[in-house]
N, C-alpha and C positions, 0 to 999 in steps of 0.2 A: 322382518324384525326392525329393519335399520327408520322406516317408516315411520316408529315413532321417537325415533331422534327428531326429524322433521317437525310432528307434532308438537311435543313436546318445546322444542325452539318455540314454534309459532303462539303457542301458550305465552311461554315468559314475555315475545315482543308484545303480545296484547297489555299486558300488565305492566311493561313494561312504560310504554306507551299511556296509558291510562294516567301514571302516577308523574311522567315527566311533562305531558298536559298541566300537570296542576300543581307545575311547580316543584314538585315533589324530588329534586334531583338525587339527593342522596340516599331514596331508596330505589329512584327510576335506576341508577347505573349498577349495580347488583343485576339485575336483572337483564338488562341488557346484557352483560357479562354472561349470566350464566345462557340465555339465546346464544349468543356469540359460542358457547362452548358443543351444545349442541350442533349448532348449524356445522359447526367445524367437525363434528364427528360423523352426521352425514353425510358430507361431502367424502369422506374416504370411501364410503360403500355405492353414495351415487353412481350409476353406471350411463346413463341418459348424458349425455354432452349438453343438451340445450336447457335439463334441469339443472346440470350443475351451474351451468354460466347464466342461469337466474339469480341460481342461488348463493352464486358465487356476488354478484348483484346486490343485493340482499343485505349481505353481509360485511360488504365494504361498507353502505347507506349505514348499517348500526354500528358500525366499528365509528365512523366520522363522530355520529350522535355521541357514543358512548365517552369519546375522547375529548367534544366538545361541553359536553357535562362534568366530566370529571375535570378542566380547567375551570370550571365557573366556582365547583367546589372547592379547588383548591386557591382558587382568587378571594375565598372568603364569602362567597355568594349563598344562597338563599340552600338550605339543607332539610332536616328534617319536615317536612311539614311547612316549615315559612315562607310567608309571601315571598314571592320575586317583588326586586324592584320594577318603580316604574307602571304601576297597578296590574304586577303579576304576570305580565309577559316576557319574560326575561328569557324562556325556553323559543320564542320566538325572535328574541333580540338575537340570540348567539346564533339560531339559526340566519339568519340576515345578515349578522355580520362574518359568517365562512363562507355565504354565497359571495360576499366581495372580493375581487380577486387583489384589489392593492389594500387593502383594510384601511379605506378611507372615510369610514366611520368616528375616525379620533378616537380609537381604541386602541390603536398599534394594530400590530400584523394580527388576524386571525388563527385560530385556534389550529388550520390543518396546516398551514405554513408553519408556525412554530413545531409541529408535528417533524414535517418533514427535517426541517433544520437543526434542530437537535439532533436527527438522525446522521446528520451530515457532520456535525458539530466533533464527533471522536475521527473524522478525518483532516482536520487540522493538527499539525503538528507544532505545537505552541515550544517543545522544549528543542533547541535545534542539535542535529545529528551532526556529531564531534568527528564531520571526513573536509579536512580542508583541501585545494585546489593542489598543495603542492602531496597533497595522499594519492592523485590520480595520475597513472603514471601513463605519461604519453598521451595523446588527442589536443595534441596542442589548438590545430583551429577550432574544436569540437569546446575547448574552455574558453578561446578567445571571443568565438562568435556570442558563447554565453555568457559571458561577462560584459559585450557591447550589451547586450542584449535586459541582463538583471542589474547588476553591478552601476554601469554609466548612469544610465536614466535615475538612478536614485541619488548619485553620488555628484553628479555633474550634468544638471538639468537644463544647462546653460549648452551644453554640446549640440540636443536637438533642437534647432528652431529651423522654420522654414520647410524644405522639403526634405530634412532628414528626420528620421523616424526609428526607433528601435524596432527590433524584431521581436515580432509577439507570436510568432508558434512554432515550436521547436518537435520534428519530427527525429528520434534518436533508434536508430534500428541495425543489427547485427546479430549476428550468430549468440547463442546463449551465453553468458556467461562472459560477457566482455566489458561490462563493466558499465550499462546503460542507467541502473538504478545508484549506482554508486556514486556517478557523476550528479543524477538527481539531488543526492545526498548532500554532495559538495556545492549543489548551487544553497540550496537551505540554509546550510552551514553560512557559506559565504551573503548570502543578500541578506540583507535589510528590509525583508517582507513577509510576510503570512504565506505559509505552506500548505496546500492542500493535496494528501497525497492520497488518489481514490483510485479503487480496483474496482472493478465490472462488479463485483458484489454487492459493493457500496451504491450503486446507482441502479441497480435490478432490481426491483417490488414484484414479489408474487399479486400485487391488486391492480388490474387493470388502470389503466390512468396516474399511476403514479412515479413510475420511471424518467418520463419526462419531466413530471414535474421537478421530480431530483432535481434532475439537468439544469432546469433553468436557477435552481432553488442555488442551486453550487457558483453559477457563474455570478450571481445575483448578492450572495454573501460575498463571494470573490471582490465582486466591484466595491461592494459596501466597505469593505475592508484593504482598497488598495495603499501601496502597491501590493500585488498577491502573487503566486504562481499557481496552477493546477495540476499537477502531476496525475496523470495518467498511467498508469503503468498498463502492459498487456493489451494496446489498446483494440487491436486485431479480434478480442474478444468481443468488442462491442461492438464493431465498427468493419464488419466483414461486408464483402461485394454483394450489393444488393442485387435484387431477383435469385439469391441462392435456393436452393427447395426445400434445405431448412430453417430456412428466415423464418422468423415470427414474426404477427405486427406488432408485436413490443417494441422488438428491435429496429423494423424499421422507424418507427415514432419517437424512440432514443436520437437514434440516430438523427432525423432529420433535425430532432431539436438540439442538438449536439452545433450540425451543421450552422444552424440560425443561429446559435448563440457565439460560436466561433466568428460567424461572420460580423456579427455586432462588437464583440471584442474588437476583431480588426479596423472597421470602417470609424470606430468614436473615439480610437488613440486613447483605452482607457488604459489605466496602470495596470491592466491584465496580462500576464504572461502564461499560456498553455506550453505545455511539455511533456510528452508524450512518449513512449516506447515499445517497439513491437521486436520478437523476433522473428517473423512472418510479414514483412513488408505489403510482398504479394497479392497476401489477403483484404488488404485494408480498400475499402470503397475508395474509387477513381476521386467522388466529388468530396470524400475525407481527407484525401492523398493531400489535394489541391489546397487543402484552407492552410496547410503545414507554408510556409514560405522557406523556411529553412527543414532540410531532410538532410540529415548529416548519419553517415556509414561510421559506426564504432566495430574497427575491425580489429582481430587479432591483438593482441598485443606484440612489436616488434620487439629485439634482442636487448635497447636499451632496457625499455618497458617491463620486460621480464625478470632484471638486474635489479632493478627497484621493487618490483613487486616483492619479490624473494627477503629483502632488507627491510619492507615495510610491515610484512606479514610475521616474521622472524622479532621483529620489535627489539626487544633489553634482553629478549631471554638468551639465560649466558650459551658462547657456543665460539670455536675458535676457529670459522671460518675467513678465510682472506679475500681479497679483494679479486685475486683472480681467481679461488672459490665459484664466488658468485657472478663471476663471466661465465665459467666453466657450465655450470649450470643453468643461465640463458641459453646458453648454444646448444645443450642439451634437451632442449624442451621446444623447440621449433615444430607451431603448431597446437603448443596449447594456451586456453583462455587463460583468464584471471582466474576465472572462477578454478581450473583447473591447479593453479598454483598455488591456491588459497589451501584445495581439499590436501593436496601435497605437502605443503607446509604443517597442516595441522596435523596427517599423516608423522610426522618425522617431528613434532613436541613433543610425540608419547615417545618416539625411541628411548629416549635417558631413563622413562620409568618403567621401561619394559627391561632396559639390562639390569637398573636396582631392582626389581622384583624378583628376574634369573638369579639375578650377584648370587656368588658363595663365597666369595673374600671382600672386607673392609677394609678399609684404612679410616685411620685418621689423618683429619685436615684441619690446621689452625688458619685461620682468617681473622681479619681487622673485628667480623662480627660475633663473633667468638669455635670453637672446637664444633667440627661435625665430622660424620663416616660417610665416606663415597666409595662405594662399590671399584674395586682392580682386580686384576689378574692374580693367579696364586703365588706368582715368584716378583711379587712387588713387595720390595723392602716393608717393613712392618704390618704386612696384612695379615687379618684378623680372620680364621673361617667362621663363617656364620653365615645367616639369612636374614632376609628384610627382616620377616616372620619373628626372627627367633630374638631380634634388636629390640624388635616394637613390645615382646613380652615381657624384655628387662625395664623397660621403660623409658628406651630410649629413642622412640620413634620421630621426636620431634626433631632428634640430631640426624636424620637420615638425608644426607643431599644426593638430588640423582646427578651426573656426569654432565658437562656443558654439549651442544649440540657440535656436532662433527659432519665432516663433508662424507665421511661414511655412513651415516645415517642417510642422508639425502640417498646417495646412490643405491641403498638396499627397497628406497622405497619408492626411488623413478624406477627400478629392475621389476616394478610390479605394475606400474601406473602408465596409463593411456590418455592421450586427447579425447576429448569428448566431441569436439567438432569434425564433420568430414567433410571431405572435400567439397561434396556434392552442396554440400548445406552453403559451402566459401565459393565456390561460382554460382548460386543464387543471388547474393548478397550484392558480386562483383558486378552481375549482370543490371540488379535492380539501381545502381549508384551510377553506371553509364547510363540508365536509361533517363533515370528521376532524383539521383539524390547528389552527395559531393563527400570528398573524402574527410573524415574525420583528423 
């Protein structure tokens, strides 16, 4: 049955074909579309490997045409029926100008680059993420190396001359959850350049040949646009020990083009900075490892780091912890991440709105912003029996405050809560930073 999906394709590309010969664009790309949909339905039934990577073939060639059509249309070009410029070959111009690969026809860039580059284009972070340097608590050489690195060369271009040189690839890798994307965050926040924050998603095309192209297309808009950074996140995803046995040649073709464009970054001292993050170091190819100049271990968070986390995460929201509180509490958490003390933290916001939900007695509270009812104990001077429930029915729900945060909260909801990192994962780490990297 599936047979004449096939058919049926090859029909509409005949016609399709027919009407984009002769100009015809705005009723050739219908058509082409609707081929495009078929072929796409026979490939889920195809079971032949070498029909489908024909027709897999196939189908990229009418995807390019259809996409190269549909910009000529929307540039205002030749539609129903109308001559092309140029006595009519206009279908042959556009194809001649995507064969060029710099679109040095004096038309600007062709039709598949602009393709790709819009695709790239929602990986730019144009509004910057509000985590400044003094938000990261601890990695002191881990912000200093990257502020030589973002920060000086923009700020004081006068520092390098000669044989000094900023550092242009920054390898960031530890255990999960320690704070590798955040720091990311913070350089964005902090530099004065264009953010490119791409995940192995963003650079993988299901169509043969176009992965790389990404690749070059990112570092290409990157230089266009310096100074830039390229954030990487996961990069272990793309970027795994070649000859694995389940490498594809996608990946390895990413990859090398990855490798070549790293290496061009480095050797022309362009405004490019790569930054990267893995937490699988391990994994990363030998001759990937290598283009990093700087591999910096974001480890653990230490006892200070923990103290501030806790104060950072906690923010305004009221709560009448003390200062040796939140010692108490570092020293109690020996061992877990940031990310760890984030989910902690948010753990023990709810507490205040879980005792006002319990509550069975109120009070009233006058404050500078005017009368509200905070949940007490039954033998607290003027309490009121009642329920959240039964407040919110009088109508008085909007006067309900829940209780400020307490160091008994924290302790009911560490008496539940584990590290997520294990040991085994922290001597991988320890091992891989004596071997190749340096301490954060």
């Amino acid at each position: 049955m599936y047979s004449n999906f096939k058919e049926q394709a090859i029909e509409y590309v005949k016609q399709a074909v027919v009407e984009d010969n002769a100009g015809n664009y705005a009723k050739a790309f219908p058509l082409y579309m609707n081929a495009l949909e078929y072929f796409k339905t026979h490939l889920k039934y195809e079971k032949n490997p070498k029909i489908k990577e024909a027709i897999t073939q196939k189908f990229t060639e009418y995807l390019r045409r259809a996409e190269e059509i549909r910009a000529v249309i929307d540039d205002g070009g030749p539609g129903g029926g109308g001559a092309a410029p140029n006595g009519g070959d206009a279908g042959l111009a556009t194809k001649a100008k995507s064969s060029k690969k710099g679109g040095d026809d004096g038309d600007g860039e062709d039709p598949e680059q602009a393709k790709l580059r819009s695709g790239l284009n929602s990986a730019i972070i144009r509004e910057k993420p509000d985590v400044k340097w003094s938000d990261v608590a601890g990695l002191e050489s881990a912000k200093q190396a990257l502020q030589e690195a973002v920060i000086l060369p923009v700020k004081f271009p006068q520092f390098f001359t000669g044989k000094r040189r900023p550092w242009r690839a920054f390898l960031l890798y530890g255990p999960p959850g320690t704070g590798k994307s955040y720091l990311a965050k913070a350089v964005a926040t902090e530099a004065d350049s264009t953010f490119y924050s791409i995940s192995s998603s963003d650079l993988v095309s299901k169509w043969m040949g176009e992965s790389e192209k990404l690749v070059a297309n990112l570092f290409q808009m990157a230089r266009d646009s310096a100074p830039s950074i390229i954030f990487i996140d996961e990069i272990d995803s793309l970027c795994g020990q070649r000859g694995e046995g389940n490498e594809s040649e996608a990946s390895r073709r990413i990859k090398t083009e990855l490798l070549v464009q790293m290496q061009g970054v480095g050797n022309n001292d362009q405004k490019v900075l790569v930054l990267a993050a893995t937490n699988t170091p391990y994994s990363l190819d030998h001759a990937v490892r290598r283009r990093f100049d700087k591999r910096i271990y974001i480890p653990l968070p230490d006892l200070k780091a923990r103290q501030h986390m806790f104060k950072v995460h906690l923010g305004d929201t009221p709560s009448n912890l003390s200062e040796r509180d939140f010692e108490d509490l570092a020293k109690r958490t020996e061992g877990f991440s940031g990310s760890d003390i984030a989910v902690c933290v948010k753990d023990v916001l709810f507490e205040p709105v879980r005792k006002t939900q319990d509550a069975m007695h109120f009070k009233r509270l006058k404050t500078s912003e005017g009368e509200f009812l905070v949940p007490c104990a039954p033998l607290t001077p003027g309490a009121i029996q009642t329920t959240m429930q039964e407040l919110a029915t009088k109508g008085l729900a909007a006067q309900i405050l829940p209780p400020p945060i307490s160091k008994a909260d924290f302790d009911k909801v560490l008496a539940r809560q584990r590290p997520t990192v294990s040991k085994d994962d922290l001597e991988i780490h320890e091992k891989f930073t004596k071997e190749f990297g340096e301490e954060g």
